[in-house]
N, C-alpha and C positions, 0 to 999 in steps of 0.2 A: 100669765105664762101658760105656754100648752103641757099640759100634764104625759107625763110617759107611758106610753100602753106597754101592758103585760102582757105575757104569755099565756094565750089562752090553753086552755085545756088538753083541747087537740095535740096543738105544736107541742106541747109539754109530750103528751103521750107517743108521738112520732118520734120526739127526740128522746124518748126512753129506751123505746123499739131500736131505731138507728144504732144508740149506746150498746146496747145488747146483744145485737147485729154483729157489732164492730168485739164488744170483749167473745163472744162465742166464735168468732174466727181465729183469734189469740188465742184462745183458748187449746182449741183447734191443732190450729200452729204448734202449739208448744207442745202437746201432749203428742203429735205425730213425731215433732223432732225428736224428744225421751225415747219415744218405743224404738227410732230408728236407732238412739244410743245405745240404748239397752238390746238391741238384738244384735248392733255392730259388737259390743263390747261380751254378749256371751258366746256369738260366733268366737271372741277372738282367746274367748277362757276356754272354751271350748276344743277348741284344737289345739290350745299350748301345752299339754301332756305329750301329744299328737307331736308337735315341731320339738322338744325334749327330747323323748325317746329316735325320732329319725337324726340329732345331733350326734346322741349317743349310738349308735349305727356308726353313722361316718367314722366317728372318731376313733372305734376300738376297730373295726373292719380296716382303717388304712394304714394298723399297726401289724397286720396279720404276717408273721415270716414264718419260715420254712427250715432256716437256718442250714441251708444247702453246704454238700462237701463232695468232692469227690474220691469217687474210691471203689475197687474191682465188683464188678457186678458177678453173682456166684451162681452153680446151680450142680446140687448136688456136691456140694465142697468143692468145685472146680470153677477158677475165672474164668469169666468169659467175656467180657468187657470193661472197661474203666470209663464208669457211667457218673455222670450227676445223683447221689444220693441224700435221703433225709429221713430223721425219724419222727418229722411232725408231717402233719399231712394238714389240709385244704379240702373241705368240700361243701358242696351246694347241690343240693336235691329238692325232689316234693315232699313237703310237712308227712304228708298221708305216706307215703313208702317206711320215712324212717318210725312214723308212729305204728305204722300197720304191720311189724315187725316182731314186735314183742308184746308182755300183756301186764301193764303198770303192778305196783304191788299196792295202790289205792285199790280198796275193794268198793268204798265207796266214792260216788260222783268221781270218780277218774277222769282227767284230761284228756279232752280228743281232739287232734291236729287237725286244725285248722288247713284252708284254702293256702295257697300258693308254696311261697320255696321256704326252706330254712338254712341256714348255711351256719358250719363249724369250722372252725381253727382253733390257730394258735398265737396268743400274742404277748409279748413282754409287761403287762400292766403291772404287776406288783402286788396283784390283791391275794390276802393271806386270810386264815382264820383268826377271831381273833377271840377264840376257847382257851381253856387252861392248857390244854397240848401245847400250845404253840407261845406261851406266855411264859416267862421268864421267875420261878416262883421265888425268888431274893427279891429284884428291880418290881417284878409287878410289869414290867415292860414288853411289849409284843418280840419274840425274837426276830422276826424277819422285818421291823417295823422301818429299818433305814435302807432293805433291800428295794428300792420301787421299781427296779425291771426284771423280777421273776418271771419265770413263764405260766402262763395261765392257757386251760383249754377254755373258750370262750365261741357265744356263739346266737343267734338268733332267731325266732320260730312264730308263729299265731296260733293258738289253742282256742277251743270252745270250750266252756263250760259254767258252772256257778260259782260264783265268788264264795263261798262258805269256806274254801283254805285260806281267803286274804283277808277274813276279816277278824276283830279281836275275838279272842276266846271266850271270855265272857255275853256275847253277843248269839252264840252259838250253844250255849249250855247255860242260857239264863237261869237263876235261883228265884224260888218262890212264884208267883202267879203271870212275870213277865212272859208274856208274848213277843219271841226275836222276831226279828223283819223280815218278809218274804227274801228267797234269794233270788239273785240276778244274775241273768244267765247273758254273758258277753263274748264278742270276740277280743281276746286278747295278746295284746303282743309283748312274750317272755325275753327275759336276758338270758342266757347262760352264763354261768360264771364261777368255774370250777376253783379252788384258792390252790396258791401254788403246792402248799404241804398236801394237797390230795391228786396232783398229778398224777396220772398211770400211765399215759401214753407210751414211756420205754420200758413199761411191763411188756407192750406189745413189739416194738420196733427195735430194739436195743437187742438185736439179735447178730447172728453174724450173714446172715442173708433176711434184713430187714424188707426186702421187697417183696417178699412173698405173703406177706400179711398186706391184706386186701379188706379186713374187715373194721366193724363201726365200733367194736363194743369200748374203747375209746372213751365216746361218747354216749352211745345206747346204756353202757350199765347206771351212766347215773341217772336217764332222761327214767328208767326204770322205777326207782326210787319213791319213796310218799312225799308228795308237795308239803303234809307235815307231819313233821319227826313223830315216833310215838313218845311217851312220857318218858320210860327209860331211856329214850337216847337223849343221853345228855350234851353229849358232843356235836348233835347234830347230824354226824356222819352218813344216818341213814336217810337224813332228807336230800329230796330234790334241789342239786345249789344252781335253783332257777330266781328269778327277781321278776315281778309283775314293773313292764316300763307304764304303758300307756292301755287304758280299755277302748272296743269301739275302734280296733285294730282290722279293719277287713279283707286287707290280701297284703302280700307281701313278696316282692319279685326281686330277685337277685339274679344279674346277666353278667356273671365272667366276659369280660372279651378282651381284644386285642388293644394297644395301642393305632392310632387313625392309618399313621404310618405304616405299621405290620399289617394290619388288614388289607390296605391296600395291595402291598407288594405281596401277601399270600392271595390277592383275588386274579391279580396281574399273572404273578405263575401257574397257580391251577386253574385258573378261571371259577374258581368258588371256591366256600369253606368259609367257617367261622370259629372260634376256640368253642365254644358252647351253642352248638346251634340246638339243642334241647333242653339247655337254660342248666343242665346237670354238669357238674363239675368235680372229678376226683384227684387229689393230685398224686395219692399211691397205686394210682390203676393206669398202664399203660392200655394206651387206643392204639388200635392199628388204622396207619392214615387211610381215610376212605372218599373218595371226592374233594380232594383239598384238604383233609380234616388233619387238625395240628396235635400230637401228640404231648399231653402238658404234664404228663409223669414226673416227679418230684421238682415242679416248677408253681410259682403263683402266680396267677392271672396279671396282666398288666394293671389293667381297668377294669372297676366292678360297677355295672349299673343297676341302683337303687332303687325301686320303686316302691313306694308306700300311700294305699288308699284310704283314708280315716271316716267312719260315721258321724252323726254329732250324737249325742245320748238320747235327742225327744224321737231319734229314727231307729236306737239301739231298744227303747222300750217302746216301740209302736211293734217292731219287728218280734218280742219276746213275746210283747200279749198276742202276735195275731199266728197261730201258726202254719198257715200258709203263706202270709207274708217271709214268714222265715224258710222254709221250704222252697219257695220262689228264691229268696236270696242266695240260698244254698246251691239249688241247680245255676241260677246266676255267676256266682265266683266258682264253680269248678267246672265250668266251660273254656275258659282263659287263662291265660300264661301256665300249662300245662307241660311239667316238667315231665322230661324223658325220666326213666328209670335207670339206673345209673348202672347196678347189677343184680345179677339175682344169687340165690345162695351157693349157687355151683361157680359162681365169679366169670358171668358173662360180662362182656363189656358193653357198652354204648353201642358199638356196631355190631352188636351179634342181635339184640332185641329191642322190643319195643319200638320199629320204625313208626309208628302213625307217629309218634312226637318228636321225630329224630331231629324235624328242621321246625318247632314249634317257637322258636324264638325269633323267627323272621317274620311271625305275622306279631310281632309285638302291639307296632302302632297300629293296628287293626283291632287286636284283641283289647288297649288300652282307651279306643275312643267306643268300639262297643259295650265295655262296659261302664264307662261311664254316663252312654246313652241310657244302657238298663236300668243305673241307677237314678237318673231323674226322670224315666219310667214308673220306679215302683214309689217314688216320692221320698228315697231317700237324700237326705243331705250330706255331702260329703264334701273332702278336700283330698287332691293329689299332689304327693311331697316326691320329685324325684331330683337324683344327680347322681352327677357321674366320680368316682371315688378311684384316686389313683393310689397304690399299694406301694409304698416307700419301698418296701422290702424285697419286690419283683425285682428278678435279674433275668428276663425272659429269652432265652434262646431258640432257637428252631433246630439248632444241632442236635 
């Protein structure tokens, strides 16, 4: 019989080669597919703080009312017209006007307002305190706990600053030889969210010519306040009743406008004009019409358009260690969607000041694709969340 030839040496050593060829391409293979998982899967952790907080946006912004009446418009204790009135008000400004306003009572690291708009109201959510004041001392039981459409002042904003008010206590005043963690200095995007038993708004408006109050403090006394309580305040009272949504918050655009239908037929009779063409919106300050421009005095927007740009955190700490990185960033987001000034302390309106922003909301999609150029310019990673939010509570007239 002819006997069986073997594998010589070679072929043996060729087909180890070839083996090894073939498992280092698998190899290969699998270890690129992982990375592609793992970078799909922390992009998408990554921004779901990011799609949370713009949820919560929609949801309490499209409860926003006004709770309109009508009833004689006065001046001086005499009527003078039977107007639409209200004692909550609606507004929408630049973070930097209403922060650059007053001067926090944080002596240390103080929150500083952030790029784009922040916008206040008022909404029926139900949210109370839920301290010994408000608690029931037989039951133990929150007294307002079955009321869930209280009115609440509420509202939304981006801040910079270091995390040192959001983190635990213990972390901050470590005991013995521990070493806390550097802080982290982010952009962040806040809630407001005033509980109904600290309501003040008809301190100010619950007048018998509620029109003539034109001002913030509203909202400014609490935006005032320490992000945290000092030790005797046990109540809390004197904290900031802000909520940290989401970090890595980069701009934030709020556009009051019309329904499709109204704009049209206000573009058809004046041939222009916008409810917000400087993205600023009051709704206790009458406008006098100017170019088309729609008078929204105790009324709420129809439509509010949302805009929210998110960082991811490897571009939120590449930005913190480099400081001209952050600097570039800075002059970046305050070049765009640059909100008119609403009033000034003598109670200008829209049309008396501030014209270079007066039509700043018509180069939106201009200003929205330039800076998104910027930022994959300066090698940030980001995501853009917008929509359009229609407000239940609008009963918008032109009369």
């Amino acid at each position: 019989m002819r006997k069986a030839r073997a594998f010589t040496l070679v072929e043996l050593l060729v087909a180890t080669v070839v083996l090894m060829v073939i498992l280092l391409m698998l190899v290969a293979m699998v270890n690129q597919t992982a990375t592609i998982w793992r970078t799909s899967s922390a992009k998408v952790e990554q921004f779901r703080s990011a799609r949370t907080a713009f949820d919560s946006i929609n949801r309490h912004l499209s409860q926003a009312t006004l709770n309109t009446y009508f009833d004689y418009d006065t001046k001086n204790g005499i009527p003078t017209a039977y107007k639409r009135q209200s004692d909550l008000r609606f507004i929408v400004g630049g973070t930097e006007e209403f922060f650059g306003e007053f001067n926090s009572l944080d002596t240390e690291r103080p929150p500083v307002g952030g790029p784009g708009h922040a916008v206040f109201f008022h909404a029926p959510v139900g949210f109370t305190s839920d301290d010994q004041q408000t608690t029931n001392p037989t039951t133990g039981v929150p007294m307002y706990s079955e009321l869930d459409n209280l009115l609440n002042m509420w509202g939304y904003f981006v801040e910079y600053g270091s995390d040192y008010n959001y983190r635990p206590a213990f972390l901050n005043n470590p005991a013995g030889s521990y070493t806390p963690p550097p802080e982290r200095h982010r952009y962040r995007l806040m809630e407001f969210m005033v509980p109904s038993d600290r309501l003040t708004i008809y301190r100010y408006t619950s007048s018998k010519d509620n029109s003539a109050y034109h001002a913030r403090d509203w909202f400014e006394d609490f935006l005032k306040l320490r992000v945290i309580p000092t030790s005797t305040d046990t109540t809390q009272t004197q904290a900031r009743p802000t909520h940290l949504l989401a970090e890595n918050i980069i701009e934030l655009v709020v556009w009051p406008q019309l329904s499709r239908k109204d704009q049209d037929q206000v573009l058809a009779q004046s041939g222009g004009g916008y409810l917000a063409p400087g993205y600023s919106y009051d709704s206790a300050q009458q406008q006098v019409p100017k170019n088309g421009r729609i008078d929204p005095r105790n009324q709420l927007p129809p439509v509010v358009q949302v805009t929210m740009v998110a960082m991811d955190e490897a571009s939120g700490a590449r930005v913190e260690a480099n400081p001209q990185k952050k600097n570039q960033l800075q002059v970046t987001l305050d070049k765009y969607f640059v909100a008119q000034k609403i009033m000034d302390p003598q109670g200008l309106s829209n049309g008396n000041s501030d014209s270079q922003t007066a039509s700043s909301a018509t180069k939106y999609n201009a200003d929205l694709q330039n800076l998104q150029t910027d930022l994959v310019t300066q090698g940030i990673a980001y995501r853009t969340f917008t929509t359009t939010i229609s407000l239940r509570a609008a009963k918008w007239s032109q009369d």
